[in-house]
Structure formats: C-alpha cells, structure tokens
N, C-alpha and C positions, 0 to 999 in steps of 0.2 A: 580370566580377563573379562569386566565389564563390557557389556555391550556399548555401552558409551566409547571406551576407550575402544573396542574392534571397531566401530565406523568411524571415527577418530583414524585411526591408522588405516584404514579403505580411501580415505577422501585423500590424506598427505600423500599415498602412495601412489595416486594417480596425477601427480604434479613434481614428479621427481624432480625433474632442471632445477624447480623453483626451492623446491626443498634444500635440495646439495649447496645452490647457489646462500639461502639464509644460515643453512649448519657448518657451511666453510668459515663463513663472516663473525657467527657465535666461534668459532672457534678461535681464529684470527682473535680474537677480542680479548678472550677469556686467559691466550694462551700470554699475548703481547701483555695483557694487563699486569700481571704475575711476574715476568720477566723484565719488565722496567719496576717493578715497585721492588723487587730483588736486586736491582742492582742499585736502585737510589738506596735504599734503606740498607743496602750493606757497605757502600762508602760513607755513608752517616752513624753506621756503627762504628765501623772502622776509626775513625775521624774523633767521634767521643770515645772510643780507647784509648786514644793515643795521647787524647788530651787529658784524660784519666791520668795515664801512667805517666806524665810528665810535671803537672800542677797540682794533681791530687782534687778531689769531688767537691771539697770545700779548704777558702785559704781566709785564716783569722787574722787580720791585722788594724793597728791604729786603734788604740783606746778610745771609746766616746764618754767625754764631759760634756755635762748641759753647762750651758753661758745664763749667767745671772747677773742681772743689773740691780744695786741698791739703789734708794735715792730717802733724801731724808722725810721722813713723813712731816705733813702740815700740824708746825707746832709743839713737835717734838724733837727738841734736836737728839736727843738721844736713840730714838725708835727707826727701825728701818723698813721696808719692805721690799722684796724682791718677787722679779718676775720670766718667765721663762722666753727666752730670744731664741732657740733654737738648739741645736748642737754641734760642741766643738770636735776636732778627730785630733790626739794627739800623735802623732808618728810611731808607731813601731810597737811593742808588747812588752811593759814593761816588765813583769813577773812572768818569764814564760812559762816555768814551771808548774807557779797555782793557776796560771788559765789551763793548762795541761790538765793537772789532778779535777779540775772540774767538768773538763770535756770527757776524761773516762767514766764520767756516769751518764753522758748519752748513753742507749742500748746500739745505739744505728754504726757508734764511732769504731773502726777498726783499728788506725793507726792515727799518730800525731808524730810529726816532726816540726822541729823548731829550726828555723833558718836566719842567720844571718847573713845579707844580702847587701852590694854597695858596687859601684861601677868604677873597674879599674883601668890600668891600662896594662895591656902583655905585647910584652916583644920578647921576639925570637931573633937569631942571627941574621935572617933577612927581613925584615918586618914588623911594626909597632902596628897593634889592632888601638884604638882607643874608646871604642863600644863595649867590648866583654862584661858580664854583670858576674862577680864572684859570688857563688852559695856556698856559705859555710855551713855543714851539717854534721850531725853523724848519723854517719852511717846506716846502721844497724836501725834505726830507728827511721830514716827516711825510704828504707828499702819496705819500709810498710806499707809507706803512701803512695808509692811511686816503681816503675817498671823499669829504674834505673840497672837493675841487675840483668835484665834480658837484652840491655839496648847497649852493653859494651861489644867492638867491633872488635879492639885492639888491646891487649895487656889483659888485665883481669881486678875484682876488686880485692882478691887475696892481695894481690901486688900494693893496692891502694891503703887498705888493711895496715902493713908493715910501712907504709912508708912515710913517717910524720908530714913528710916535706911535700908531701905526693899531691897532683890535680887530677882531674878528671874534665877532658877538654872535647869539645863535639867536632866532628866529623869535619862541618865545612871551616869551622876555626883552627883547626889543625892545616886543612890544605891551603888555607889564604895565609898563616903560618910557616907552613913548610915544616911540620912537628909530626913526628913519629914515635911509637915507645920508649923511652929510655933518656928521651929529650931535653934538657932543661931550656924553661924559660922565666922569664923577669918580670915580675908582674909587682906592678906597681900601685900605690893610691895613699894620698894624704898625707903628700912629700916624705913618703919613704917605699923603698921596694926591697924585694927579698928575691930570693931565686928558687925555682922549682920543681920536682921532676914529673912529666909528664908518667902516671902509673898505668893510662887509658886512655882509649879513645872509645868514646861513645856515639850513636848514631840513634836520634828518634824521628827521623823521617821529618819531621817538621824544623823547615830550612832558619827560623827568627832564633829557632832555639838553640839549632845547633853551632849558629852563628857567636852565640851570646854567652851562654851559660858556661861557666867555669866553677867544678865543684872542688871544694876545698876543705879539711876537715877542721871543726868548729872553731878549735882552737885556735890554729893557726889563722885562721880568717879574723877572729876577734884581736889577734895582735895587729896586723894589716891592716884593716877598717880601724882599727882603734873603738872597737865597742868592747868592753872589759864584761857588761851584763845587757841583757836583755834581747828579743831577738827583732828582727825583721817582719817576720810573718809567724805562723805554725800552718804547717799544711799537712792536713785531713784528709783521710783515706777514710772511704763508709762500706759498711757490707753490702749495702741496698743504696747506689747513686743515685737513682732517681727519685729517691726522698732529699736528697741536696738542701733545694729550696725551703721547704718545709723547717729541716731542722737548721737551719742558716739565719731562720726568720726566730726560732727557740734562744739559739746560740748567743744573741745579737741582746735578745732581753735579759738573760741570764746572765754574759758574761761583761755586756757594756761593751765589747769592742765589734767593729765593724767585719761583717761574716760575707763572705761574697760564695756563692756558688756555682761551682760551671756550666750549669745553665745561664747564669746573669753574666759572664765573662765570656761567652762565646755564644751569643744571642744571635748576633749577625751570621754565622759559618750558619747555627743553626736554623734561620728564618733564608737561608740560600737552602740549603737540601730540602726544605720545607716545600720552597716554590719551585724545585724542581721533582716530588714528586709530583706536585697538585700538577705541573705544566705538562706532564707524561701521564697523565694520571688521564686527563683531558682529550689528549692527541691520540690513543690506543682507544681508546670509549669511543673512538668513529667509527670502527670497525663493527662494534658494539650497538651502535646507533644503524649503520647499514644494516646490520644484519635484522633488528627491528622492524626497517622498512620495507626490507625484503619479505619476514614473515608480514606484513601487512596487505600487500600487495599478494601474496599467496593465496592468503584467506581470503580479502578480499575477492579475487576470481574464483577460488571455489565457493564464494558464495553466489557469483552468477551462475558458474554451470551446474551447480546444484540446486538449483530451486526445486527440480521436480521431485529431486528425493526428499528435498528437505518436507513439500506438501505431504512423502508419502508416511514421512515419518511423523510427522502434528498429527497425519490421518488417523496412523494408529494406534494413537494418545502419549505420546511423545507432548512433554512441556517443554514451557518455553528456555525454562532453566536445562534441560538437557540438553536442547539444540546447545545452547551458551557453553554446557560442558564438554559437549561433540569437539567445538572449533578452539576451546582451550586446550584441551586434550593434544591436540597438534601443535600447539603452541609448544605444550608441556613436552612433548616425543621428542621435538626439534632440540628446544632446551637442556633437555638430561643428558641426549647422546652429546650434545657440544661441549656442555659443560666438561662432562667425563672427557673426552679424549683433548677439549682445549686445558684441561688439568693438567693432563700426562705430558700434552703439547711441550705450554709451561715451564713443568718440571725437567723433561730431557733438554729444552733452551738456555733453559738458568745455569744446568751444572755444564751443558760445553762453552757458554761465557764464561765461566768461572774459570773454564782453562785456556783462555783468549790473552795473549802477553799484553801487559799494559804498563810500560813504566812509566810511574810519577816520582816526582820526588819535589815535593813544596811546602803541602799542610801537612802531608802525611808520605809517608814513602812506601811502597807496593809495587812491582815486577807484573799483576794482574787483573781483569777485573774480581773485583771485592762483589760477589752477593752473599745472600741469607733468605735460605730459604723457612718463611714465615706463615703457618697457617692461616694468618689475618686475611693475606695479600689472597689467598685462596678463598677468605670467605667474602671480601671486597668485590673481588674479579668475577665467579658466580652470582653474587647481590645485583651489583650493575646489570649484569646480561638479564637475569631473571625481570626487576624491573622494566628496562627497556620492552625485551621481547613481549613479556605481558599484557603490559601498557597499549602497545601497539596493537597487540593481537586483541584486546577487547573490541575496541569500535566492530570489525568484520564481525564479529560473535555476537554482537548485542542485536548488529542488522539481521544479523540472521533467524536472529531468535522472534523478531517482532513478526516476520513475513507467516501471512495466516494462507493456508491450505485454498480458500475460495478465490485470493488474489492473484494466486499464482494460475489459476485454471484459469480464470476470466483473465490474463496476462497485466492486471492493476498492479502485481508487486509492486512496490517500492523499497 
C-alpha cells in the first residue's frame, strides 16, 4: 500500500458516520441504476420480439414509379422532354417471386414470405366481426419470418398443415367469436363467402393483432380476395435486426419497391421506452448526486480538521499533487467499495423483480416483470457514480492542496 493511499484510509476512517452515510448513497445509486435500466430495456426487448415474431424486421410492399411529365419542346412538335415530379407507389408486389429471388442475395436476409392480405368479414353462430384482415400465406415459408409456430394456444399447425379449408384465428377474435377448435366460420369479402374450419387458435400477446389477423393458406385466400397473382406485401425475417434500416434503405434502391423497417413502423412504442429509461435514468442519479454531496461535505471537513497534519505533511516534502492524491484516494476507497457491493446490490434486485408477477396483456402479453441483465447498464451505473463522486471530491482536494505549511501556523489559511 502507498503511503498516499495509508493516510488516505487514516483521514476516511476517522469520519465514519460521514463515510457510511456517502457509501450507502453510492450504493443506493449504483444499485437502483442497474435495476430500472433492467427492467426498462427488458420490456423494450420483449416488445421488439414480439413485434419481430409477428411483422417480421423488414416488410416489402407497393412498387415505386417515378412520374414523368412531357410537354412539347419549343418548335418541335415532334421533340419531347421530360422531367422528374416525384414518385408514384403502386399497391402491392406485383412479381412476388423475382422480388423474392433478388432479396436472397442480401447476405443479412433469413427468410421471405409473401402474403396476401385484404379485410374481411367473419361470423360465427353468434356474431359477425367486420374488422378481421385475412393473411394468405404459406406456411412453411412464413414460419421463417415469423414466431407464428410458438404463439399457437389451441389446435396445432399439423392440423392447419392438412386442412385446405383451415384458419388460424387469434386469441381475442376467437373469444369476441365465441370459436373454439373444430369450429367453422363464414368468412366473407368481395360479395362472396365460403366456410371455414377453425385448425387454431393463436395468441401473440399484442391485443390489435390478435383482434385482426386471420391466417389462411395462399390459395384459398387468392380465391376469396380474388387476386389470382401477386401479393400484398413480403415480409422479411434478418439474422442481424438491427441492421433493418440500413438494409431497407439498400432494399428500396435495388428493388424500386417501398421497404419499411421496424424500426420506422414502431418509432413511437420505441421513442416511449426511450423516455422511459432516460426519466429513470435521471430520478436513481439522485441518489448518485447525494451521495456526491455527501463525499464533498466529508472532505471538505477533513480538510478543516486537518490542516495540522496537512502543515506536517508539506513539512516533510510532501507536494502539492500528493496532498490532491491524499483526498482523491478517499474519494477513490468510498467509490470502489460502493461500486462493488451497489453491483452485487443490483444484480440480487433485478433477478427477485424478475420473479415479481406482473400481468399484462396489450402490446405484449407476460405474467412477469421482463428484465435483462446487461453489462452496459453496469458500466453506465459505475460511470455516473464515478463522475459524480469525483467531480465533487475535487474542489476539497484542490483546497487542500494549496494550503502552505507557514499559513497554517500563523493561522492565515485559507
């Protein structure tokens, strides 16, 4: 142990109250920090999974043409020129196929499904819904993009698999319904309907979708909507989501249709969990902030009841920058042990929230609270404290450092 650091821990340990009182506060700080940034950022996980396994990372739809105006050139009537007004979006994909074979030479793209999509109406024996949006898919090919195969409650996709005739109907459109496995219903659109047997019921926690979405396989949908070719959308499942944007921006120039990412489709969900960690992020940092004023207020008083050591130390050639190291050094003691046990703090906080019952069921559905524990939010939560405390603990150190050996005997300190 340096001699800086032993009178460092001689000076802290003669001001216990005040010590405990700033190492509770750093702890408080460090522990609460870690433990709200765990649980915003694991509802925010949660949240872009769900919407992951439900819309897929990226969704391709509506061709874009550029709009071109002629007009006769001066003097020629046979001569034209054109000029660019913007662009037009035509509805829907018309080759889903070659936009398909071009999107497997992304490296990023994992799966593609092609969906036809169109709003119907279904009734049951008690009940006509007039909202439901039918997806026509296959299968096999949407179960890439999407976490449709883990979100069935009721029946099975084997069942859906075998049954030409078969839907796949969500959770809360079944109960507003009155539809259970084995069920038919009457689903109608574009003055004709057909009858149907319920293969499943599926549930993805998010209430819009399960309200809405009625999955149907391709075929049969394209007789029902009456689109013989082309689809509605393609939606894109990626190895790496959070390249999205990026390759959506690629997508868009290459394939001329309009590329949206889930990022740009759920901006809003995502700029709320944003301002909810920055608003926790803020209101735990007081603890943080206290405990700052507390080490200030520390040092500061051991630098009045120490002036005579501090004379005896200049005396015997002790600089200025050592004294300075003296009162950081305590700062530094206070800091490390906080740190370390506001860590451990933390981490035992986080995972007994995590067995704290919570039921939601709206954007997302979960029985718990949702964290995730993240070494960022660990190196966040130390950063702050460290800052803070430092910060503060300078002024006391710098004063202490100036105070010369004759001022303190002739009682001139300042």
């Amino acid at each position: 142990m340096s001699p800086n650091l032993r009178i460092a821990y001689r000076f802290l340990t003669a001001k216990k109250r005040a010590m405990f009182m700033s190492l509770a506060c750093t702890i408080l700080g460090v522990g609460l920090f870690i433990v709200t940034q765990a649980t915003t950022s694991g509802f925010q996980s949660f949240f872009i999974k769900v919407i992951l396994g439900i819309n897929g990372a990226i969704r391709i739809e509506d061709k874009i043409q550029d709009t071109m105006r002629s007009m006769a050139a001066v003097g020629a009537s046979d001569s034209y020129f054109s000029h660019r007004e913007g662009v037009k979006y035509i509805e829907g994909v018309e080759e889903p196929q070659r936009v398909a074979d071009a999107l497997r030479e992304f490296p990023n793209v994992r799966g593609i499904s092609a969906v036809v999509s169109g709003g119907v109406q279904v009734s049951s024996a008690f009940k006509t819904e007039n909202s439901p949006q039918l997806m026509g898919i296959v299968l096999e090919d949407h179960l890439r993009v999407s976490d449709l195969g883990e979100q069935i409650i009721s029946g099975s996709l084997d069942e859906f698999r075998q049954t030409p005739r078969g839907v796949l109907v969500g959770r809360v459109l079944a109960d507003r319904l009155q539809l259970t496995r084995g069920d038919t219903v009457n689903i109608a659109a574009r003055g004709q309907s057909s009858r149907f047997k319920v293969a499943g019921i599926y549930e993805t926690g998010y209430r819009e979708v399960d309200k809405v979405n009625v999955y149907m396989h391709m075929s049969e949908a394209r007789s029902l909507l009456k689109k013989p070719s082309g689809a509605t959308f393609l939606q894109i499942g990626l190895h790496d989501a959070s390249r999205a944007p990026a390759d959506a921006a690629r997508m868009v120039a290459v394939l001329r249709h309009k590329a949206t990412s889930w990022q740009e489709r759920e901006v809003t969900w995502l700029a709320v969990f944003q301002a909810l960690r920055y608003s926790t992020m803020i209101t735990v940092s007081v603890f943080t902030l206290i405990a700052s004023l507390a080490m200030f207020n520390t040092l500061a008083m051991i630098v009045i009841e120490k002036t005579k050591d501090i004379a005896i130390l200049r005396s015997m050639g002790y600089e200025r920058k050592d004294i300075t190291q003296i009162f950081l050094w305590q700062a530094g003691i206070v800091l490390a042990i906080g740190a370390a046990i506001g860590a451990l703090f933390g981490r035992v906080v986080t995972w007994a929230v995590g067995q704290i019952p919570l039921p939601i069921n709206g954007i997302f559905k979960t029985d718990h609270f949702i964290v995730i524990v993240d070494p960022n939010h660990y190196v966040a939560a130390i950063g702050t404290a460290l800052v803070m405390v430092m910060v503060a603990s300078l002024i006391p150190a710098r004063r202490a450092a100036r105070l010369e050996p004759g001022d303190i005997v002739r009682g001139t300190a300042q």
